[in-house]
N, CA, C and O atoms as CSV, one atom per row, in Angstrom:
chain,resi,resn,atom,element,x,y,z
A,1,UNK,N,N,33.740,8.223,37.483
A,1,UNK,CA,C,33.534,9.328,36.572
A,1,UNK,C,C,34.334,10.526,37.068
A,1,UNK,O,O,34.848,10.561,38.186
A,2,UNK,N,N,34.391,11.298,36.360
A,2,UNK,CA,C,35.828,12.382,36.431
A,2,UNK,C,C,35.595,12.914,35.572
A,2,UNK,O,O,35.066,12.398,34.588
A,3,UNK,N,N,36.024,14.530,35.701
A,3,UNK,CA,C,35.941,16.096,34.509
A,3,UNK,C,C,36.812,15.560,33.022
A,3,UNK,O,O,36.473,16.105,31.972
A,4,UNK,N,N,37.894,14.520,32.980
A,4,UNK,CA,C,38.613,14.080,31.866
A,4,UNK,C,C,37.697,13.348,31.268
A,4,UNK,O,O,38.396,12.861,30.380
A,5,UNK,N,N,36.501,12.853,31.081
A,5,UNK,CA,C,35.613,11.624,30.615
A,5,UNK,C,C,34.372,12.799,30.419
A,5,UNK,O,O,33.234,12.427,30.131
A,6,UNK,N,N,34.723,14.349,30.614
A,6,UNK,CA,C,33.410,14.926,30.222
A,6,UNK,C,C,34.540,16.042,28.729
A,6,UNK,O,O,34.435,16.287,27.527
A,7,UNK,N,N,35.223,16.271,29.539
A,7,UNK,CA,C,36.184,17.922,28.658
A,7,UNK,C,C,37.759,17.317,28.902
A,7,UNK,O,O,38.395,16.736,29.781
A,8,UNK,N,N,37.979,17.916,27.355
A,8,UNK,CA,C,39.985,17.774,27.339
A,8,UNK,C,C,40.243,19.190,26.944
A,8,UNK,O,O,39.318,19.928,26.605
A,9,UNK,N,N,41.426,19.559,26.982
A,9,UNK,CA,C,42.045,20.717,26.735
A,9,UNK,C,C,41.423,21.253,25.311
A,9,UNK,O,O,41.413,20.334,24.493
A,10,UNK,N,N,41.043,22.151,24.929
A,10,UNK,CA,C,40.796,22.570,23.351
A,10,UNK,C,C,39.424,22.880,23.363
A,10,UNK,O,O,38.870,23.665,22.594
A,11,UNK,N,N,38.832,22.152,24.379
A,11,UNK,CA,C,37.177,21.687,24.162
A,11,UNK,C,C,36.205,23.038,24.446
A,11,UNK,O,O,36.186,23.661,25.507
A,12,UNK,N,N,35.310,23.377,23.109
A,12,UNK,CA,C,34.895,24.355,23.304
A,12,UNK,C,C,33.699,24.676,23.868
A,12,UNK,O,O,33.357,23.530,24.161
A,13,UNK,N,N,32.755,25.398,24.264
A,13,UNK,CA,C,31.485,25.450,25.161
A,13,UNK,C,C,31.115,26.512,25.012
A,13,UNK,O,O,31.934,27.392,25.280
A,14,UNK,N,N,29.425,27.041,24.414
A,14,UNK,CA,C,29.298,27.852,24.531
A,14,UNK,C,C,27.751,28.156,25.180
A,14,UNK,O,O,27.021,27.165,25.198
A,15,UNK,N,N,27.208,29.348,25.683
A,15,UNK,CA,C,25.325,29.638,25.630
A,15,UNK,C,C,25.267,29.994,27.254
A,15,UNK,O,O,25.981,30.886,27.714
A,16,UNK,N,N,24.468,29.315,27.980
A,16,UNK,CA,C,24.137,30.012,29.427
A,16,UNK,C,C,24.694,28.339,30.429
A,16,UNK,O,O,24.551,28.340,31.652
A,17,UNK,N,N,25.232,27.190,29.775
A,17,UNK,CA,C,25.666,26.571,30.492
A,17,UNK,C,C,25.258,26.008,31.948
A,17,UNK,O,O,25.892,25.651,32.941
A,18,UNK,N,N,23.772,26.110,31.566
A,18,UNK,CA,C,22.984,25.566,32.955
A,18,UNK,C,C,23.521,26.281,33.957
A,18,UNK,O,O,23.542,25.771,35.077
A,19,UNK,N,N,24.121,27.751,33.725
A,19,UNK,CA,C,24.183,29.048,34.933
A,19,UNK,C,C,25.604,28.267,35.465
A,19,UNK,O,O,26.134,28.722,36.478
A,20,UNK,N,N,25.993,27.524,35.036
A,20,UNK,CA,C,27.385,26.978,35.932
A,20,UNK,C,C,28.946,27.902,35.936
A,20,UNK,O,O,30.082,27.665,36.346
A,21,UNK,N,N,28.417,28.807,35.390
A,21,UNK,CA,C,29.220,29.914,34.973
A,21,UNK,C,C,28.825,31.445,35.603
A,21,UNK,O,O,29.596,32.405,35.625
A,22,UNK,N,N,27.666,31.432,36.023
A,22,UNK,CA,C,26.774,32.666,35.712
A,22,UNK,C,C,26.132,32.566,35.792
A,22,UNK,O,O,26.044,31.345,35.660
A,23,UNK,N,N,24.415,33.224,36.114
A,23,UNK,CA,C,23.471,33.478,35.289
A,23,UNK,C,C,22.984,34.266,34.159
A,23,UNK,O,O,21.999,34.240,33.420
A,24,UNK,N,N,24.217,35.101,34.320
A,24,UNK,CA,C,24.839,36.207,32.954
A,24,UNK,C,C,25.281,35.720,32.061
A,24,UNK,O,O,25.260,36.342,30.999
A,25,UNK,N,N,25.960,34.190,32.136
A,25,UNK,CA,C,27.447,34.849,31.633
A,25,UNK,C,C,26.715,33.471,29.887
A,25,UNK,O,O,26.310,32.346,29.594
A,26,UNK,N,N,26.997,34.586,29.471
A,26,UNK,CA,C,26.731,33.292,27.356
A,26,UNK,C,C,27.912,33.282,26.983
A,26,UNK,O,O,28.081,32.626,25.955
A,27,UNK,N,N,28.992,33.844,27.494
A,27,UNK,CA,C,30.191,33.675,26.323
A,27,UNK,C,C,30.523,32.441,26.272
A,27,UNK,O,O,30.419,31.604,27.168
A,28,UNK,N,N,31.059,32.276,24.879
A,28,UNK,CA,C,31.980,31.141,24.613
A,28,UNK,C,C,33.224,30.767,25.230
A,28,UNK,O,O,33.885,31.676,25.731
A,29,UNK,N,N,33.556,29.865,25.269
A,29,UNK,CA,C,35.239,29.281,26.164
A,29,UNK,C,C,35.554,28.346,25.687
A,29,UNK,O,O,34.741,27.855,24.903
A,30,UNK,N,N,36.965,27.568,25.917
A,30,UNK,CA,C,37.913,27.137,25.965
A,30,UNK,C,C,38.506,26.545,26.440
A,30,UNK,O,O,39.621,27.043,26.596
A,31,UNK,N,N,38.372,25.455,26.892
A,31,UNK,CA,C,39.242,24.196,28.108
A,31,UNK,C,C,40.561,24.532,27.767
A,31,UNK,O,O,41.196,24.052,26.827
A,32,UNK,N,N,41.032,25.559,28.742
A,32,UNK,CA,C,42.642,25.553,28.895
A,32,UNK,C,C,43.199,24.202,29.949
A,32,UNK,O,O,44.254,23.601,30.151
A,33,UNK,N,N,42.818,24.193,30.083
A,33,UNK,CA,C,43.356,23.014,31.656
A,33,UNK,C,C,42.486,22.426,32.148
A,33,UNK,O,O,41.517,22.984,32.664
A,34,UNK,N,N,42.654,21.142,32.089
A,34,UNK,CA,C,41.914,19.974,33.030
A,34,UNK,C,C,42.288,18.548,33.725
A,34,UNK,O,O,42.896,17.627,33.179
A,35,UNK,N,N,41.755,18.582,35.133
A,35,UNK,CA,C,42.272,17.371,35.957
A,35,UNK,C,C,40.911,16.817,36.222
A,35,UNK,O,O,39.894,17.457,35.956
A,36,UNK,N,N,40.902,15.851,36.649
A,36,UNK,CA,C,40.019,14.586,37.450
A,36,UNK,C,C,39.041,15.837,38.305
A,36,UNK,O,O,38.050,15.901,37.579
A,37,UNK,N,N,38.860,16.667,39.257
A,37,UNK,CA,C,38.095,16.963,39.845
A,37,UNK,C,C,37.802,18.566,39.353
A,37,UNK,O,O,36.839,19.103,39.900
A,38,UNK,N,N,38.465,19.264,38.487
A,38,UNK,CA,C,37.952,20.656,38.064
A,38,UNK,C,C,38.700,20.989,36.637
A,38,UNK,O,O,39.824,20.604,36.313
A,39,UNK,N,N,37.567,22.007,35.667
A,39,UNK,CA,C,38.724,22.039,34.329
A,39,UNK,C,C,38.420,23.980,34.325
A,39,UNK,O,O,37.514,24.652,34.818
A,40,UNK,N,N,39.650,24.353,33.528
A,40,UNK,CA,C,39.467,25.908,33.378
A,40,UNK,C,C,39.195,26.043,31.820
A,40,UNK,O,O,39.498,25.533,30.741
A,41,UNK,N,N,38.480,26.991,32.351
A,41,UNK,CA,C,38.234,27.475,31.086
A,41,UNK,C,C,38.552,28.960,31.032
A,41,UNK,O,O,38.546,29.625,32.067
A,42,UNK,N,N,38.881,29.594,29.629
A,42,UNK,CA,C,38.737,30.869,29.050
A,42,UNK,C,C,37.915,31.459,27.895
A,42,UNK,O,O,37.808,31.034,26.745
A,43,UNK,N,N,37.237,32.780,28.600
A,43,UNK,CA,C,36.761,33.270,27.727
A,43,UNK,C,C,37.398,33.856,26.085
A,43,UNK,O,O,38.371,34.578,25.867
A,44,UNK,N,N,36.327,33.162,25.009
A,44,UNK,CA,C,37.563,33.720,23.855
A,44,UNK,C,C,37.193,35.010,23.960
A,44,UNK,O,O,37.980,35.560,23.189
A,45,UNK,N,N,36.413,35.962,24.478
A,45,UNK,CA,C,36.504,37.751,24.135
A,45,UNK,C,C,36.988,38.088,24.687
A,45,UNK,O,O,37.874,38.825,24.254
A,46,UNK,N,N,36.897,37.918,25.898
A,46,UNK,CA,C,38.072,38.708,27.369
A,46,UNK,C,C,39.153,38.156,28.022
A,46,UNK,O,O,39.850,38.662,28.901
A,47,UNK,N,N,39.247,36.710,27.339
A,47,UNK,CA,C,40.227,36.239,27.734
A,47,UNK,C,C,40.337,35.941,29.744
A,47,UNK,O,O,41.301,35.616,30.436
A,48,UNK,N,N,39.079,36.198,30.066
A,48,UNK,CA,C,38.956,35.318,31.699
A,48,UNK,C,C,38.853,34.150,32.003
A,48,UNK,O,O,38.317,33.280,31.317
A,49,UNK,N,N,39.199,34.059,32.733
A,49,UNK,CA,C,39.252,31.932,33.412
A,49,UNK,C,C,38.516,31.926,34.288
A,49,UNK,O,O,38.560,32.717,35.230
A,50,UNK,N,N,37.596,30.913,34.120
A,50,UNK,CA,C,37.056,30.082,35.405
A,50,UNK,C,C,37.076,29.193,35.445
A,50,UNK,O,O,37.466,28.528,34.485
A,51,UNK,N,N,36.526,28.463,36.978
A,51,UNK,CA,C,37.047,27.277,36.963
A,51,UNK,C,C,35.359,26.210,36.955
A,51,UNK,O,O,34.296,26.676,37.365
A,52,UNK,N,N,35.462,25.273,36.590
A,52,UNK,CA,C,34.155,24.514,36.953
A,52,UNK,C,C,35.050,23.206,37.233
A,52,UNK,O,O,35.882,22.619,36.541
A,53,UNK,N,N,34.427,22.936,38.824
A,53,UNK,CA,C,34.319,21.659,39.788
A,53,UNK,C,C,33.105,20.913,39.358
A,53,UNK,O,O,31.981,21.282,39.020
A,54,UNK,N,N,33.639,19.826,39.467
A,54,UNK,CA,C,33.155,18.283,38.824
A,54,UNK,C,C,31.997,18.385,40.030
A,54,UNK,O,O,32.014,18.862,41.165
A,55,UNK,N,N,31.131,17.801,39.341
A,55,UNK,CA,C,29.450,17.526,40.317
A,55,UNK,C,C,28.881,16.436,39.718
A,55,UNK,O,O,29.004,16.173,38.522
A,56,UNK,N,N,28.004,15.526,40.847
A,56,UNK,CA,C,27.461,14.692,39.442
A,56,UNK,C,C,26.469,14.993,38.654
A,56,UNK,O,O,25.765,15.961,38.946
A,57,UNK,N,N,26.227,14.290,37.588
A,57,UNK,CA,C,24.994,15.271,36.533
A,57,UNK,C,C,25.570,16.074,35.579
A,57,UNK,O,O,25.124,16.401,34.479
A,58,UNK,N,N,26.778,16.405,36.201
A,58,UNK,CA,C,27.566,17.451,34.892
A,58,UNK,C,C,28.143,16.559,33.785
A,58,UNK,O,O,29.110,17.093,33.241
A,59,UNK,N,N,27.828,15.364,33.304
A,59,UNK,CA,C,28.008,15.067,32.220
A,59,UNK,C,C,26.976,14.906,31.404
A,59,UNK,O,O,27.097,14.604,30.216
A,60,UNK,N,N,25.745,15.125,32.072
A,60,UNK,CA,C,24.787,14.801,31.220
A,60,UNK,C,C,24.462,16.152,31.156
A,60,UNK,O,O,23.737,16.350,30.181
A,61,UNK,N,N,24.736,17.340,31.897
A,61,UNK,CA,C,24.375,18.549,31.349
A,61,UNK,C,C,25.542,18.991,30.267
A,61,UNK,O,O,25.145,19.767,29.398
A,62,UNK,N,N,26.513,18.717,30.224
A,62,UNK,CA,C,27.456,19.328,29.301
A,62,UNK,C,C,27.359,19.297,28.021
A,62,UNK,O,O,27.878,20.040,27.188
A,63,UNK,N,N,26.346,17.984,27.828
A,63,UNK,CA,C,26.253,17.810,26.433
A,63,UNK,C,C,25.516,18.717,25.250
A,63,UNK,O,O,25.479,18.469,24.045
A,64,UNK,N,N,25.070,19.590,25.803
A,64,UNK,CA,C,24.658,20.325,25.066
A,64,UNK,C,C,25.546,21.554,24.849
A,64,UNK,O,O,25.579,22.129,23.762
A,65,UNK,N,N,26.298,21.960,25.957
A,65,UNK,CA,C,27.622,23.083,26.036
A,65,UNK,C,C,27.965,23.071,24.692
A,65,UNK,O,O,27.519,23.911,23.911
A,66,UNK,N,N,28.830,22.059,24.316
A,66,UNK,CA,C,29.682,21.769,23.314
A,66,UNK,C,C,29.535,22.503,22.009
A,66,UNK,O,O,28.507,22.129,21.444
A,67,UNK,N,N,30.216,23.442,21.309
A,67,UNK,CA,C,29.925,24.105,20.082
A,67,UNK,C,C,30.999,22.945,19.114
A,67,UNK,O,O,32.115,22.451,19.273
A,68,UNK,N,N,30.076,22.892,18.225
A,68,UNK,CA,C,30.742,21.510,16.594
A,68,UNK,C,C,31.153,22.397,15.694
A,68,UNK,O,O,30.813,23.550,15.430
A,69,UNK,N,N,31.765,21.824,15.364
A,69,UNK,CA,C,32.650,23.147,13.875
A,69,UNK,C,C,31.586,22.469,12.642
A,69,UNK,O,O,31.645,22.878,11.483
């Protein structure tokens, strides 16, 4: 298992993200970049990057991240 089998580039995420971001932080983001062990993301309001490192469990928490058009 690997960050490519959870998020690809485009992939959007939004809410409190099981604090993996923050315990602040709700904004929405943006998978700018992703490899096998970490993917970046950007905020769409401020336009900041962070990074989230692959852990296990983070695929079964991500699933709720995900905002659906």
């Amino acid at each position: 298992m690997n960050m490519l089998t959870i998020f690809g580039v485009g992939a959007e995420i939004g809410g409190y993200c099981n604090g993996y971001f923050g315990r602040d932080d709700y904004s929405n983001k943006t998978c700018v970049m992703c490899t096998p062990k970490y993917a970046v993301f950007e905020e769409w309001e401020t336009g900041r990057a962070s990074v989230l490192n692959y852990t296990e469990g983070l695929k079964e928490d991500a699933k709720n991240w995900k905002i659906e058009d």
